[in-house]
C-alpha positions as CSV (number, residue, x, y, z in Angstrom):
1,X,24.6,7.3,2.3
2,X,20.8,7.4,1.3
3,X,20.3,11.7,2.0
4,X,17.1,12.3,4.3
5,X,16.4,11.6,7.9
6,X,12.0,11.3,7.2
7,X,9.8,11.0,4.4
8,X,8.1,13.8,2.4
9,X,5.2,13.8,0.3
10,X,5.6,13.2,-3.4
11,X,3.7,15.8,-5.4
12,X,2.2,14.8,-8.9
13,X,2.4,18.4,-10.8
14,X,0.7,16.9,-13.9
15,X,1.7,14.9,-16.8
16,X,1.3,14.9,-20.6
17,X,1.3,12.4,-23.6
18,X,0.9,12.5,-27.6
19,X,-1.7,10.4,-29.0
20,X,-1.3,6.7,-28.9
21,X,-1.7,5.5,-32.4
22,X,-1.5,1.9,-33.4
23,X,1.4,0.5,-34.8
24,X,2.3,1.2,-38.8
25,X,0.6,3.8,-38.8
26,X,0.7,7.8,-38.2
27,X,4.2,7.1,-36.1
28,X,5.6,4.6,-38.6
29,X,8.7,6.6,-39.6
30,X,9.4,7.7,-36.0
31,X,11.9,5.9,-33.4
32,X,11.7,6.3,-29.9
33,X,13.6,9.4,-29.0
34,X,11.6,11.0,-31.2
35,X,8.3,10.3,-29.6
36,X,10.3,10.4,-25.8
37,X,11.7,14.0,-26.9
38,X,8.8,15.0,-28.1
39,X,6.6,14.2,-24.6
40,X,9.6,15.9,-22.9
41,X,9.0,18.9,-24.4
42,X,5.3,18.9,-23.8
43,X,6.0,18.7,-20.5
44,X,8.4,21.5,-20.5
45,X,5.9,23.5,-22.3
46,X,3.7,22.6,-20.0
47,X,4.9,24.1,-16.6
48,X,7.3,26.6,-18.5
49,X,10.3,24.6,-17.3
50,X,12.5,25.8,-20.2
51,X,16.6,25.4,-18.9
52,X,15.0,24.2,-15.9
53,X,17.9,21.8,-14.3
54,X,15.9,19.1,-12.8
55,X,17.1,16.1,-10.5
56,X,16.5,13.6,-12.9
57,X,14.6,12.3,-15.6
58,X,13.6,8.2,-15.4
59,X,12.2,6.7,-18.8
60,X,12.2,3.6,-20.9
61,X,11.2,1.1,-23.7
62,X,10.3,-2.3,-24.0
63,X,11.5,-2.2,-27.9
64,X,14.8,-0.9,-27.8
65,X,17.7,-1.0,-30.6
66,X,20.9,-0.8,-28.8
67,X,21.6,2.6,-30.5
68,X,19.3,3.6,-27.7
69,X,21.5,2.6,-25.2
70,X,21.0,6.2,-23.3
71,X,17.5,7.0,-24.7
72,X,16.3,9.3,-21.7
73,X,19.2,11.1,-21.8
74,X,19.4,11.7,-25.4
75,X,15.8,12.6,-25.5
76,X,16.6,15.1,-22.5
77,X,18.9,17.0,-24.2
78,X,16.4,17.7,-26.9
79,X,13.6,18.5,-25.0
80,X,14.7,22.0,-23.4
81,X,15.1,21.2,-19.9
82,X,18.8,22.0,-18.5
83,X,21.9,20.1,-20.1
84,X,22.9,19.4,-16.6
85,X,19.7,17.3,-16.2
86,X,20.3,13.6,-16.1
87,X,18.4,10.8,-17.2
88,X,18.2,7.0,-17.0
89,X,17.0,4.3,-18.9
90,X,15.4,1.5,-17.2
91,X,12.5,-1.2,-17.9
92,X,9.9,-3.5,-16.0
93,X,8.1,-4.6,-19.3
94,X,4.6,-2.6,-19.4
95,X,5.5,-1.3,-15.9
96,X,8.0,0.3,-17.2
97,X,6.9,4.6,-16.4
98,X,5.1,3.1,-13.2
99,X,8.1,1.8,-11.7
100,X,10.3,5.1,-13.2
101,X,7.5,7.5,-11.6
102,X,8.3,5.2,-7.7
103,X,11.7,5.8,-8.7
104,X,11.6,9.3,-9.1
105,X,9.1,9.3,-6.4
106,X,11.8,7.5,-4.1
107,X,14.2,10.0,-4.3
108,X,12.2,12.7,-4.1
109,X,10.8,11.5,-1.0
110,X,14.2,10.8,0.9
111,X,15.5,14.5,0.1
112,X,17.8,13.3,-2.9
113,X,15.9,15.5,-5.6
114,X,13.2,18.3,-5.4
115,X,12.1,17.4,-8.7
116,X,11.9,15.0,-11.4
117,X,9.9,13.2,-14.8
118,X,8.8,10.0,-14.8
119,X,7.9,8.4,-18.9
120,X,8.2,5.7,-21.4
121,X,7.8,5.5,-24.8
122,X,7.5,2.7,-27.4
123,X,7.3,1.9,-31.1
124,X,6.3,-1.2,-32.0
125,X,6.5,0.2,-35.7
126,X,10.8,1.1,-36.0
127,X,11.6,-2.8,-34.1
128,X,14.9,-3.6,-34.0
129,X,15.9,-6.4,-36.9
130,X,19.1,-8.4,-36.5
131,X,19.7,-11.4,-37.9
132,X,20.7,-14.8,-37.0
133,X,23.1,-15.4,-34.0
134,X,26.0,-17.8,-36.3
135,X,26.0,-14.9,-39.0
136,X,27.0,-12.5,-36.1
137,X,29.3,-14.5,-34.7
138,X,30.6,-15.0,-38.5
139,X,31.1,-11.4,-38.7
140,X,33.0,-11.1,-35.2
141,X,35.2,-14.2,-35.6
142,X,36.3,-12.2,-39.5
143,X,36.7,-9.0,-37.3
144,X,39.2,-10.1,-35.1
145,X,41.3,-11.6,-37.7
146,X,44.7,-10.5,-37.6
147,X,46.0,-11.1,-40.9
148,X,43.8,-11.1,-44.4
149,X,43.5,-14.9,-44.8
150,X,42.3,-15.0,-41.1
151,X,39.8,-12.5,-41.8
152,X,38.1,-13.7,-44.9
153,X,38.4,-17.9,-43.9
154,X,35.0,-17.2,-41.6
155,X,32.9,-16.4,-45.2
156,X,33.6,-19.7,-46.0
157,X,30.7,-20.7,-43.9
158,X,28.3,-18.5,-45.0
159,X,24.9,-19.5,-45.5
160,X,22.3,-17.8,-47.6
161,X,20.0,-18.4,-44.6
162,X,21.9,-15.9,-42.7
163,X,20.4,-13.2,-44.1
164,X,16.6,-14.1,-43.2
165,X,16.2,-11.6,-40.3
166,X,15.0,-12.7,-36.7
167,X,11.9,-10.4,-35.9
168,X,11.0,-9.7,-32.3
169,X,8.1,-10.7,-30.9
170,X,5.8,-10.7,-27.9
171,X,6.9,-14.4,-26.6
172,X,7.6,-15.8,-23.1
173,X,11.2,-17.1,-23.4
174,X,10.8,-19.7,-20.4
175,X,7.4,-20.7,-22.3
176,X,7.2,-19.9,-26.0
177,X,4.0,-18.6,-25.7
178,X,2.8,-15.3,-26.4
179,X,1.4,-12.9,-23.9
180,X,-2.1,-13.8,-25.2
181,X,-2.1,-17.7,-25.1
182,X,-1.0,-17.0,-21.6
183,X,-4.2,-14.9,-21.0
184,X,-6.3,-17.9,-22.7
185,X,-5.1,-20.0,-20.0
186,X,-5.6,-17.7,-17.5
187,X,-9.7,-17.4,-18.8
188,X,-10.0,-20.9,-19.0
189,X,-8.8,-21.3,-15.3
190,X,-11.3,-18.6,-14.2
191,X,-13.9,-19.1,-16.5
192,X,-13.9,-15.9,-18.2
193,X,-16.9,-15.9,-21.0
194,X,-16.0,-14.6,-24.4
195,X,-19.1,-12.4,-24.0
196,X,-17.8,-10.7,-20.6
197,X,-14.9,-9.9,-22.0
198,X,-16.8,-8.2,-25.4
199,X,-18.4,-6.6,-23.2
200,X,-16.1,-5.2,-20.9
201,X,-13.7,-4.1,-24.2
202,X,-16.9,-2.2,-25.5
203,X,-17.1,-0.3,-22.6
204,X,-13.7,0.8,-22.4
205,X,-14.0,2.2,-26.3
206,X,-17.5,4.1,-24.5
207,X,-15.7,5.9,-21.5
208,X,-13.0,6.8,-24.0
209,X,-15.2,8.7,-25.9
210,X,-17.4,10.1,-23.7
211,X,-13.9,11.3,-22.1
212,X,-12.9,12.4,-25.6
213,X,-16.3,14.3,-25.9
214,X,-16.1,16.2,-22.6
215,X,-13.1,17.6,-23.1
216,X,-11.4,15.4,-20.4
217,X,-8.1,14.6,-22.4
218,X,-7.9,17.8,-24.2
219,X,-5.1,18.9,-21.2
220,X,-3.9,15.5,-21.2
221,X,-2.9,14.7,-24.7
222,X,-1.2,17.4,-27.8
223,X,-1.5,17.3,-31.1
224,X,1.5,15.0,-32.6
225,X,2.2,14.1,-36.1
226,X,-1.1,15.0,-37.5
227,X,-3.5,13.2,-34.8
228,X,-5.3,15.2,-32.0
229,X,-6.7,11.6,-30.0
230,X,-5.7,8.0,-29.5
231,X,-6.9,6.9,-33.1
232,X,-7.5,3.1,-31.3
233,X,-10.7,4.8,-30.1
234,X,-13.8,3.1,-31.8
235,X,-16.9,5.1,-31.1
236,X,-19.2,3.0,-33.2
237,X,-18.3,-0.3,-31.4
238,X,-20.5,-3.1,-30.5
239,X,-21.2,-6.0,-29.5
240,X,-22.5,-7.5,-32.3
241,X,-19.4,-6.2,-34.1
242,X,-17.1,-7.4,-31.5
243,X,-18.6,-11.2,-31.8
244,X,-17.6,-12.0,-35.1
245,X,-14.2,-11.3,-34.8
246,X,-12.0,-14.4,-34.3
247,X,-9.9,-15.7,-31.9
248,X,-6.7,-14.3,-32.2
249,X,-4.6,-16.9,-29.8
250,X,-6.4,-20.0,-29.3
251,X,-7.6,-21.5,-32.7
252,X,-8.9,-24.8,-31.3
253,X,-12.8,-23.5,-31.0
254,X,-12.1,-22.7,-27.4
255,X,-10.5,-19.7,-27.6
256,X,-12.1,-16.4,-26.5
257,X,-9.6,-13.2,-26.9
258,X,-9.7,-11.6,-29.9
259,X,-8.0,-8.5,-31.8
260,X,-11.2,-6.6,-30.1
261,X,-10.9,-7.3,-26.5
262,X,-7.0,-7.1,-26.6
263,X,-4.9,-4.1,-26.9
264,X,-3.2,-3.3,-30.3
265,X,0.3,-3.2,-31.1
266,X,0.6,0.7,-30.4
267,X,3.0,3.2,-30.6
268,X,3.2,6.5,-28.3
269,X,5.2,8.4,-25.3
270,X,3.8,9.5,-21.4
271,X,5.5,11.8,-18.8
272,X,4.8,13.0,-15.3
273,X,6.1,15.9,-13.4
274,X,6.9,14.9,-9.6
275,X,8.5,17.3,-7.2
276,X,8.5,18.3,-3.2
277,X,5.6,20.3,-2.2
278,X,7.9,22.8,-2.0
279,X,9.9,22.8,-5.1
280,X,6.3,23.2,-7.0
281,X,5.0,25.9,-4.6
282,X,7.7,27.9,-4.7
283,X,7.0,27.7,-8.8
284,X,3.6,28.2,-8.7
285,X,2.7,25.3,-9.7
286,X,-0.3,23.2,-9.3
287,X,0.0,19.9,-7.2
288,X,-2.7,17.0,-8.7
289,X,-2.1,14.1,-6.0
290,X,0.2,12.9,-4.1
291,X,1.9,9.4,-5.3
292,X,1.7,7.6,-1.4
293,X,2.6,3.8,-1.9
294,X,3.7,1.6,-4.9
295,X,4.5,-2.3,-4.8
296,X,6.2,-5.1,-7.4
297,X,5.2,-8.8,-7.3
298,X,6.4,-11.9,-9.4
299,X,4.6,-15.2,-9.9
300,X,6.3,-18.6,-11.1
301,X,4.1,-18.2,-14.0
302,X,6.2,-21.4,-15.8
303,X,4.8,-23.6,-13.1
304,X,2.1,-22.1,-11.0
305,X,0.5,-19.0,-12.1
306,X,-1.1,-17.2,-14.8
307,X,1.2,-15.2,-16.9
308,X,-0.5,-11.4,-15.7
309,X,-1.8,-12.7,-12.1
310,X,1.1,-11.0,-10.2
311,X,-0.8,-7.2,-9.6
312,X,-3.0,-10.1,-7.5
313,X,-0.1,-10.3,-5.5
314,X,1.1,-7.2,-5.4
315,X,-2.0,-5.2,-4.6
316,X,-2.9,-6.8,-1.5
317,X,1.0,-6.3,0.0
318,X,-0.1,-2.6,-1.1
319,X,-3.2,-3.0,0.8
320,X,-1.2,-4.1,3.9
321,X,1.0,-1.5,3.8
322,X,-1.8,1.4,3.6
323,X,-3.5,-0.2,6.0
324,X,-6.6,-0.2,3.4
325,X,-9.0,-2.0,2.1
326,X,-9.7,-2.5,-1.5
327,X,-13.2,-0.7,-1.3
328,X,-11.2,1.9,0.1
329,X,-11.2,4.0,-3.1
330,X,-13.0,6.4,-5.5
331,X,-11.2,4.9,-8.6
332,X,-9.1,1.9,-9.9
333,X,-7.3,2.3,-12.5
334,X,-6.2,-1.1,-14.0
335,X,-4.6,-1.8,-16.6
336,X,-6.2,-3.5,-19.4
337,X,-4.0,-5.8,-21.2
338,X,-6.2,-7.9,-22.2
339,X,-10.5,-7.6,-21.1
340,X,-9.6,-10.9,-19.7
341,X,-6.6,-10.1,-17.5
342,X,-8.3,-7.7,-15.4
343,X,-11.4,-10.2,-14.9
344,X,-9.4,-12.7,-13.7
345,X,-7.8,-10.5,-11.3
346,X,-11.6,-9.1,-9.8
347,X,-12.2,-12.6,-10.2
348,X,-8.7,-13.7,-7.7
349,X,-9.6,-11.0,-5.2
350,X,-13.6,-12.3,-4.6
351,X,-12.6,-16.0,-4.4
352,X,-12.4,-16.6,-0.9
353,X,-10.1,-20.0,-2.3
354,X,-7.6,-17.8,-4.2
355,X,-7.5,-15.5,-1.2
356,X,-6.5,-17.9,1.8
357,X,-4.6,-20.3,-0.3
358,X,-2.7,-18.0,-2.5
359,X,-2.5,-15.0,0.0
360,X,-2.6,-16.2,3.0
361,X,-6.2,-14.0,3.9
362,X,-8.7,-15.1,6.3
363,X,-11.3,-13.4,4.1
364,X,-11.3,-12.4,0.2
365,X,-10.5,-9.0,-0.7
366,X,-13.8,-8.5,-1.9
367,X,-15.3,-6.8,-4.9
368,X,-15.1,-3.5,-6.2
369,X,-17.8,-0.6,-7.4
370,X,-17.2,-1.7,-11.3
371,X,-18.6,2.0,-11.8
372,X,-15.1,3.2,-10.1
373,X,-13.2,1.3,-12.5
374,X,-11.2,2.9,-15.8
375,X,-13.8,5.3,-15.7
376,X,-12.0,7.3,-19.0
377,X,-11.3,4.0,-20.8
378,X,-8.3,2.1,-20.9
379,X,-5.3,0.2,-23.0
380,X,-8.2,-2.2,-25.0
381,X,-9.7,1.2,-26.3
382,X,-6.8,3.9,-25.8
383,X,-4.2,1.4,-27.0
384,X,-0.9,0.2,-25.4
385,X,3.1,1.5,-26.2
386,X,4.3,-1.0,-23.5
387,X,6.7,1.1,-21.5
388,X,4.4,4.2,-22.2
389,X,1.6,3.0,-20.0
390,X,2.4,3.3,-16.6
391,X,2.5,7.4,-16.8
392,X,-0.5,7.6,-19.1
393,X,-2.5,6.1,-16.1
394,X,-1.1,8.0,-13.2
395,X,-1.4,11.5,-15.1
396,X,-5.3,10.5,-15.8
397,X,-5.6,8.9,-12.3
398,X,-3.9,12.5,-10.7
399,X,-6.2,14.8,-13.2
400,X,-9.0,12.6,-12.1
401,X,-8.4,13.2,-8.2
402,X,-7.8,16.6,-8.9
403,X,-11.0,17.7,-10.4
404,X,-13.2,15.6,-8.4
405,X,-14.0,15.1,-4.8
406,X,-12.3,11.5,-4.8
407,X,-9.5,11.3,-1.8
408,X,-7.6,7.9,-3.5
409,X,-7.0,6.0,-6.5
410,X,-5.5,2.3,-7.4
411,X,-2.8,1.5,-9.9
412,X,-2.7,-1.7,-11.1
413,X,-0.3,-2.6,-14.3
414,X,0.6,-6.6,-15.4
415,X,3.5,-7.0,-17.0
416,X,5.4,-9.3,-18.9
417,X,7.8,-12.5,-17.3
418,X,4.8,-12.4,-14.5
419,X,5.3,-8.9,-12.8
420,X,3.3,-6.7,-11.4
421,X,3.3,-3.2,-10.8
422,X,0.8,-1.1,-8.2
423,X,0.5,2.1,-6.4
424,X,-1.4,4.2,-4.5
425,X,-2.6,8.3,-5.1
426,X,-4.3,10.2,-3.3
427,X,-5.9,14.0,-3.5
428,X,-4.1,17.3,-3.1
């Protein structure tokens, strides 16, 4: 029996990362439940929660060996809250700490828990390697031998190619495409310019370092392994720099996303602190925003949709259910897989075609106040641990509430295998 017989608010306390820093780099030795312990423990630090027993802790990672079978829990234990403080491992691709924070947020809200953290982490530096499927199955078939002969007759079929390792990579399995030819289509469809999306990349590197400058990530992000800020962060970028980089996906001539309007393989970790209005009260602590609505969409991306079109979907269900409006905000913060992605989405939501044929609207959603959106930069400048993103954007989205006087704020995270992820915050 689900505990709770109404709904309370769901209290963002804060949250905390390290630097993201792109892959091969400063985090190259590390594995996740280094990097996940490590944010843990920020937050801990944070809001003096040392042997604190909490109700639970929800993280994950999109690049996962199997050793890391029960990565949040491991990386609980070594972080200083309570022993007696579970944690579970889940993953919705780059909406990975978005759907753990509605998760947490869930529970809290029906009376389950009074408190709880919401993360991700990722490496793209420490992948797991594992080689080809018939050399496995070599290895199990000599395993289960019984007698010697029985367990040595499977070498016979060894093949030197066996040991050529099968890397991971960032492919569609019911396509074969990558996550950026997907995109291509999805610019060619909408007719997204190479020179919108340079420019919209080079003003995400701007707002990150004017945020950088002003001190506004200075509470947000620790020092970590010898770097102080997302090292992705190019102040001196420009257009003219930007256009003679070549396409990365599409080598035709047509092609039009490139290394610089695209987020880098990055490493990093994100955590929130959610609780009851009264758990944090009674601690003294401070309450940010309040996490109000989140929504998950699919498209049939294989036959119908662009890959990263679902938060399309999944916003305006959001919409429905907040009775709002998508003007109806003081900042968006989406996602930026790609400069393209999130033009093709403002793109979706104006088209009055897209809007009555795809979501069944009498009228398009509209556009928004491009001044609103990713105001302190975003995953082209900041950089992109997959599963790490989701908190990174609701701890900026709930500092930003918190120190303005916005009332609400829009999530808005793609993800791989055509999901999106969205929710709603709103002020303290």
């Amino acid at each position: 029996m689900l505990a709770g017989s109404s709904v309370r608010r769901v209290a963002i306390v804060g949250g905390t990362r390290i630097p993201f820093a792109r892959s091969l780099g400063a985090y190259a030795t590390l594995g996740n439940q280094d990097m996940l312990t490590a944010v843990l423990r920020g937050v801990v630090d944070r809001y003096k929660l040392k042997n604190e027993r909490l109700g639970d802790v929800a993280a994950g990672a999109v690049i996962k060996h199997s050793r890391d079978y029960n990565l949040t829990r491991e990386s609980v234990l070594g972080c200083g809250l309570a022993a007696e403080t579970p944690g579970v491992d889940l993953q919705r691709a780059c909406g990975t700490s978005l759907e753990a924070a509605i998760l947490i947020g869930n529970k809290i809200a029906l009376g389950q828990i009074e408190s709880g953290i919401a993360g991700g982490v990722d490496s793209a530096s420490d992948p797991p390697v594992v080689y080809p499927r018939a050399y496995q199955q070599l290895l199990l078939a000599s395993a289960r031998g019984k007698s010697a002969w029985q367990r040595i007759r499977p070498w016979f079929g060894w093949r030197p190619k066996y040991l050529k390792p099968v890397l991971p990579g960032v492919i569609e399995p019911r396509t074969g495409m990558s996550m950026g030819q997907h995109c291509e289509q999805m610019a060619k469809r909408w007719q997204i310019s190479r020179e919108s999306q340079d420019q919209f990349a080079l003003e995400s590197h701007q707002k990150a370092t004017a945020a950088y400058k002003e001190g506004f990530y200075k509470e947000l992000v620790f020092d970590y392994q010898g770097l102080s800020m997302d090292n992705n962060v190019r102040a001196d970028s420009s257009l003219e720099r930007l256009a003679k980089l070549r396409p990365a996906f599409d080598f035709s001539g047509a092609g039009t996303l490139t290394a610089g309007n695209s987020t880098p393989l990055t490493d990093g970790a994100s955590a929130v602190l959610l609780a009851s209005e009264e758990w944090a009260r009674a601690r003294n602590l401070p309450i940010q925003a309040f996490l109000c609505y989140g929504k998950v969409a699919a498209v049939d991306f294989v036959h119908k949709e662009g890959l990263l079109m679902a938060p399309a979907y999944a916003v305006p269900a959001m919409l429905k259910d907040a009775n709002l409006k998508l003007q109806d905000f003081d900042f968006y913060e989406i996602h930026e897989a790609f400069a393209a992605q999130v033009l093709c989405t403002l793109k979706a939501w104006e088209s009055a075609e897209f809007c009555r044929d795809n979501l069944g609207l009498s009228a398009p959603l509209g556009s928004i106040d491009r001044s609103k959106l990713n105001i302190k930069g975003s995953s082209v400048a900041l950089g992109h641990p997959f599963a790490a993103t989701g908190t990174r954007i609701v701890a900026t989205l709930a500092k930003l509430l918190a120190e303005s006087t916005g009332k609400r704020g829009l999530i808005s995270v793609c993800t791989a295998g055509g999901m999106g992820v969205t929710a709603i915050l709103e002020r303290a």
